[in-house]
C-alpha positions as CSV (number, residue, x, y, z in Angstrom):
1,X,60.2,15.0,249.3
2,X,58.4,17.7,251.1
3,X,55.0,16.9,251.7
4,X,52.8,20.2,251.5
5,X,50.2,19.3,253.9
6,X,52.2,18.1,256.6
7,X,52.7,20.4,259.7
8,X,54.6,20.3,263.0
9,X,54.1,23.0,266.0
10,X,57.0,23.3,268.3
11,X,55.5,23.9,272.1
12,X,52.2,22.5,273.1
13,X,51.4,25.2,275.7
14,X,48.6,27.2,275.5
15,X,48.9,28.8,272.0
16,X,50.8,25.8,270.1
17,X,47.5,23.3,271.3
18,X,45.2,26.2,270.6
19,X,46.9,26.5,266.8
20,X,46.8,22.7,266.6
21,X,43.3,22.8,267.2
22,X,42.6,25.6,264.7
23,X,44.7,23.8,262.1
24,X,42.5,20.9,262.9
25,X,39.4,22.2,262.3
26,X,40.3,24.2,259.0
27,X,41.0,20.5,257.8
28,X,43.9,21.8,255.4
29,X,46.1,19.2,256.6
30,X,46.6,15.3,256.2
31,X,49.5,14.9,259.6
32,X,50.2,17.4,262.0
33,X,53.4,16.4,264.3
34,X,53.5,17.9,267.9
35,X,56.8,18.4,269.7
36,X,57.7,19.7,273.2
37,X,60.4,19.2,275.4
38,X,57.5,17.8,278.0
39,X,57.1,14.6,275.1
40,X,54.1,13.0,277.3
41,X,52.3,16.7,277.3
42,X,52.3,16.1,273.3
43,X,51.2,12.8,273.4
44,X,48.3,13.9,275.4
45,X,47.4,17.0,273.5
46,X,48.0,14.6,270.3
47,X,45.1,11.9,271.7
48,X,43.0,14.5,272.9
49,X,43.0,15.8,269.5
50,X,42.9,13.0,267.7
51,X,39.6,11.9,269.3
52,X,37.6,14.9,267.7
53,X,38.6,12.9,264.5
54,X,35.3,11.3,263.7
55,X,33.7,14.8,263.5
56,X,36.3,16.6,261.3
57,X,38.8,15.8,258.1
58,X,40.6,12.7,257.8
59,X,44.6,13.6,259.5
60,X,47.0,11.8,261.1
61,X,47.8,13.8,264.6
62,X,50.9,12.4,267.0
63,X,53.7,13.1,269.3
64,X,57.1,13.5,267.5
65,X,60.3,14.6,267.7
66,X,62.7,16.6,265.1
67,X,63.5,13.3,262.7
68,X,59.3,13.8,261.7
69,X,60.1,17.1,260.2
70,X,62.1,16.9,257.3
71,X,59.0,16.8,255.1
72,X,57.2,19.4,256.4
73,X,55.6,21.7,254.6
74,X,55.5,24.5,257.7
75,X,56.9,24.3,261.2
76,X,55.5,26.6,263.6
77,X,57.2,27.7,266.9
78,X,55.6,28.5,269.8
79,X,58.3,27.4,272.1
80,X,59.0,30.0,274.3
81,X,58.4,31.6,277.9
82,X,55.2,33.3,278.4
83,X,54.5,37.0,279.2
84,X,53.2,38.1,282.6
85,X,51.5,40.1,284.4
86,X,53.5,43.8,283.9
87,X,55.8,42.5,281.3
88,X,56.2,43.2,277.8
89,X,56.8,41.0,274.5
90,X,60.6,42.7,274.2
91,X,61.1,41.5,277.8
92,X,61.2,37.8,276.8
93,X,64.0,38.3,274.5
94,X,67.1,36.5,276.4
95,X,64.8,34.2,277.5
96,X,63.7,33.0,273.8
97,X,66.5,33.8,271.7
98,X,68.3,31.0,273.8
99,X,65.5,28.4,273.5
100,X,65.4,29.3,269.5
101,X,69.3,28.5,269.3
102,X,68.1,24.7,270.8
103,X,65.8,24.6,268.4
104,X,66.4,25.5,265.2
105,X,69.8,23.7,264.5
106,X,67.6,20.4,265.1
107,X,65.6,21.7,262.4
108,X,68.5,22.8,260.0
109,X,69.9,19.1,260.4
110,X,67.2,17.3,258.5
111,X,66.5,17.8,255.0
112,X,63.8,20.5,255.8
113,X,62.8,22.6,252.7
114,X,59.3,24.0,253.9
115,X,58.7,27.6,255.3
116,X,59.5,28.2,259.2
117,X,57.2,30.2,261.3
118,X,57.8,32.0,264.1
119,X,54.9,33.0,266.6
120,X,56.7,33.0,270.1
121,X,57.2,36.7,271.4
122,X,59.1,39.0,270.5
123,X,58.0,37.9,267.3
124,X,59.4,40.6,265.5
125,X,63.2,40.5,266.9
126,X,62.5,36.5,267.4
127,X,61.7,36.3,263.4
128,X,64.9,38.0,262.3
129,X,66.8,35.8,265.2
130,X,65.6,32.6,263.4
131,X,66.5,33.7,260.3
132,X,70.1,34.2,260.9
133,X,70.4,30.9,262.9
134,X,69.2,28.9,260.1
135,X,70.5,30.0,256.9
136,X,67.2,29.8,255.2
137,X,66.1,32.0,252.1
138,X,64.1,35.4,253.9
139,X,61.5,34.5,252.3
140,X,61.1,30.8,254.4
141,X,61.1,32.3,257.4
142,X,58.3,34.3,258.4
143,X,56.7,35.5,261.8
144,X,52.9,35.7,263.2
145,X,53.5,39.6,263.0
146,X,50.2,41.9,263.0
147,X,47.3,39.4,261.7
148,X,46.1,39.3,265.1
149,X,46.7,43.0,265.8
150,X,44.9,43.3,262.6
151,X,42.2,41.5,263.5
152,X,42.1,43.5,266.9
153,X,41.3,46.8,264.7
154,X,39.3,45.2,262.2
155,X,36.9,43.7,264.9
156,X,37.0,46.9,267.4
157,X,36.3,49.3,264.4
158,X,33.3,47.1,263.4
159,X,31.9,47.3,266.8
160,X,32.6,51.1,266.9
161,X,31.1,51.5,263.6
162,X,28.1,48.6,264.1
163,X,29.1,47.2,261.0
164,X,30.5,44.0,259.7
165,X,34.2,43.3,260.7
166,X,35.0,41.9,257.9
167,X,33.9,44.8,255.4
168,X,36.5,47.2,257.5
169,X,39.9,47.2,255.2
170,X,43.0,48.5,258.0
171,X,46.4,47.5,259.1
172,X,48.5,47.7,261.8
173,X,52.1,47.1,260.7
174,X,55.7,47.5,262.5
175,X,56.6,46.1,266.0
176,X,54.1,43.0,266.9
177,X,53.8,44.9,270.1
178,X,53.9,48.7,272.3
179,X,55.7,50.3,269.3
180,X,52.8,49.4,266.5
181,X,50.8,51.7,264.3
182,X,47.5,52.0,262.5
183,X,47.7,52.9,259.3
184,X,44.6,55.2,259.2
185,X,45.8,56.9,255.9
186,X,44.5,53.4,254.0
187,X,41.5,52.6,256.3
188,X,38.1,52.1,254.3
189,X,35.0,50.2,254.8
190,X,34.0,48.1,251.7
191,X,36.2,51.1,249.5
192,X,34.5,54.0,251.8
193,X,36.8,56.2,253.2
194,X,36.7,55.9,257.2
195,X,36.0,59.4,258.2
196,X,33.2,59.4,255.5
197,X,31.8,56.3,256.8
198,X,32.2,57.4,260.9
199,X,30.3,60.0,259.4
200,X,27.3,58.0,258.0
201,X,27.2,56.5,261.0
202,X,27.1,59.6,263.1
203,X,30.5,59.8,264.8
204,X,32.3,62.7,263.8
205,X,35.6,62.8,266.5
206,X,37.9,61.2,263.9
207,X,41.2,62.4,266.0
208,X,39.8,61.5,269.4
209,X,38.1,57.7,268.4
210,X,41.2,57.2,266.3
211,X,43.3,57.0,269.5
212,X,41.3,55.0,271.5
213,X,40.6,52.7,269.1
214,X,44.5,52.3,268.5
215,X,45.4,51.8,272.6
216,X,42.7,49.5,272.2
217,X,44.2,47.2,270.3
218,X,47.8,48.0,271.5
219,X,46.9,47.0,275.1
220,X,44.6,44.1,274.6
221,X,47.2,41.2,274.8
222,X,47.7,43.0,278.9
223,X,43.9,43.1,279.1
224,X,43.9,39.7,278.1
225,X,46.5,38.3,280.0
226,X,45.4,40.4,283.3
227,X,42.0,38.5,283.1
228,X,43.6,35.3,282.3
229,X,47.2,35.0,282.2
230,X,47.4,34.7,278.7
231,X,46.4,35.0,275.1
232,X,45.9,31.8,272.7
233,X,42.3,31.6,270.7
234,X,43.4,34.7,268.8
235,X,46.3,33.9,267.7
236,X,45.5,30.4,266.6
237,X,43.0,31.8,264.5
238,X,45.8,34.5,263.2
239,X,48.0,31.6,262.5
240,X,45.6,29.0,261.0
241,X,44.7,31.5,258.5
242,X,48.6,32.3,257.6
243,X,48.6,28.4,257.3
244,X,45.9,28.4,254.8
245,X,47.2,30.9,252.5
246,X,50.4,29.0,252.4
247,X,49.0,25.7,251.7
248,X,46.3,26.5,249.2
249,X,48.9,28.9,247.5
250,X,46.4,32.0,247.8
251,X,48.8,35.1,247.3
252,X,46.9,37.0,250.2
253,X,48.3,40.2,251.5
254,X,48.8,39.4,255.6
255,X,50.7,41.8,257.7
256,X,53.4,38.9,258.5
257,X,56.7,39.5,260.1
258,X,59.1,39.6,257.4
259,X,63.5,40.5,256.5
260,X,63.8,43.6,255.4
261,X,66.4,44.5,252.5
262,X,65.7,48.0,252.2
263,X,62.3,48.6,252.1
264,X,60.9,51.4,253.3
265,X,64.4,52.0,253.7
266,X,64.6,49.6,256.4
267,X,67.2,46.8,256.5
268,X,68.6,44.7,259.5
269,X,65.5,43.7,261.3
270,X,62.3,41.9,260.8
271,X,59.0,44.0,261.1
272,X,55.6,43.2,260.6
273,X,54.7,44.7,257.0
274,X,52.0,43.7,254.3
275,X,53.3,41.0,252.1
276,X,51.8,38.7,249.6
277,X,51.9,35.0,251.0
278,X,51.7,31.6,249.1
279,X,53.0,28.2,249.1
280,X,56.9,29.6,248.7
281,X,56.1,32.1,251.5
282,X,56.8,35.6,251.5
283,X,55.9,36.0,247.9
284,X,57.0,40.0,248.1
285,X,56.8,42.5,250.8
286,X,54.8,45.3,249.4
287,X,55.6,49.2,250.4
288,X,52.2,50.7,251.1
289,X,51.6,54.3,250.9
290,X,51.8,55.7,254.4
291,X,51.8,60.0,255.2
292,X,54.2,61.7,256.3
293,X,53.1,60.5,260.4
294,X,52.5,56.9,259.5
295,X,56.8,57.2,258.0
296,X,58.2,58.7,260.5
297,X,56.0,56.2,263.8
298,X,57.3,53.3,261.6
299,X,60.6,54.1,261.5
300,X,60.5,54.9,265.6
301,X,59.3,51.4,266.0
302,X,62.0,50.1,263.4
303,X,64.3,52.2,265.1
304,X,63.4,50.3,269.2
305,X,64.3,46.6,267.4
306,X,67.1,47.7,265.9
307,X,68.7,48.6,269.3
308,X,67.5,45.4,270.9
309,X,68.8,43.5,268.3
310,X,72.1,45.3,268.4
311,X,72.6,43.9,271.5
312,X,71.7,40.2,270.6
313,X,74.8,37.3,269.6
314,X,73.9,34.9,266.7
């Protein structure tokens, strides 16, 4: 019987301890297994975790292996090989298809009902990859996406604007990576249109601070990494939050990385689109109004993963 606060996280690098940690101190969880090919690397993050204990929920943190996650409500992956210096997220596919083909049918042999997450780069192309490894329903098998990339804009426009991030309402949906787009079209402030609110607040170069605000967030994983090698509080935070909608059922509207079957008359790949999330997953992937630029950018970026993924065997 699946047990819906139970979690495992695959790959205790950098980003699967930063998530554990995260998902530790949102305290939405009861047992969190940690597995990694290195098993004394999980044991360690597992006690150095656990010791924080006395300060945070009641949970039950160790080193496993696959046999602990047949109840699981969520796995998350992290598995994979970094990104470095000069190299980009679609470079790492070879790489981490082949360590998702290790993983996954360990996965698919236990009774495992719960929803799979993918966060290891490509996400996009590494989403749809675990999807047709396993078998599962589309809707169990869902990928980090654009949260973070979300949260990127979200926090960048606030600063820009000197306003509370989390009154600015945008999205950036498609590839988790160079390929991305802002969907300006939709961007408000607390239900104020943007340009009307840049305009309160005395900036009046829409076109010009649109763009840099977009390569901003675009190129801030290769700021990040270039200062120091990689990226992991971010998208811990991204992740912890997908983890909470899905455990406390909340029907939220995340820009995950979901299977397309036609929408936005896409099908074939996994892209990073709005979607409702709760306790089954991917409760429905929602086609947001976009103009006529905002189309055609998406389906360029749908277009790049579709050739890379042409070129993948399952």
């Amino acid at each position: 019987m699946m047990n819906p606060r139970k979690v495992a996280v695959v790959g205790c690098g950098f980003v699967g301890s930063s998530i554990a940690f995260s998902l530790m101190q949102k305290g939405i969880y009861s047992e969190l297994v940690l597995i990694d090919a290195n098993h004394a690397k999980a044991e360690g993050e597992a006690l150095d975790l656990s010791h924080g204990l006395p300060y945070t929920a009641a949970m039950d943190i160790y080193a496993g292996d696959y046999s602990d996650v047949a109840d699981c409500s969520l796995i998350i992956i992290t598995a994979g090989a970094n990104q470095k210096p000069g190299e980009t997220r679609l470079d790492l596919i070879g790489k981490n298809v082949a360590i998702l083909k290790s993983i996954i049918p360990q996965i698919t042999a236990t009774d495992f009902e719960g929803i799979l997450m993918i966060v290891s780069n490509p996400v996009d192309v590494l989403t749809y990859a675990a999807w047709k490894i396993s078998g599962y329903p589309a809707q169990r098998v869902i990928g980090s996406g654009t949260v973070l990339d979300t949260a990127r804009l979200k926090y960048i426009l606030g600063r820009h604007l000197d306003v509370d991030s989390r009154s600015v309402h945008a999205v950036i949906i498609g590839e988790h990576g160079d390929s991305e787009l802002a969907v300006w079209s939709g961007a408000n402030v607390s239900g104020i249109d943007l340009n009307h609110f840049c305009e309160i607040r005395g900036h009046f170069q829409h076109d010009e601070s649109m763009q840099r605000i977009y390569e901003d967030v675009r190129d801030s994983a290769y700021e990040i990494i270039k200062r120091k090698g990689a990226t992991y509080y971010g998208i811990a935070m991204a992740v912890a939050r997908i983890a909470e909608c899905i455990v406390k059922d909340e029907q939220a509207v995340l820009p995950v990385s979901v299977i397309l079957d036609g929408e936005y008359g896409l099908k074939g790949l996994a892209l990073s689109i709005p979607s409702v999330v709760g306790k089954h997953g991917v409760e429905k992937v929602l086609e947001i109004p976009l103009n006529a630029g905002e189309d055609e950018a998406l389906h360029r970026s749908a277009g790049q993963l579709l050739e890379v993924i042409s070129r993948i065997s399952f």
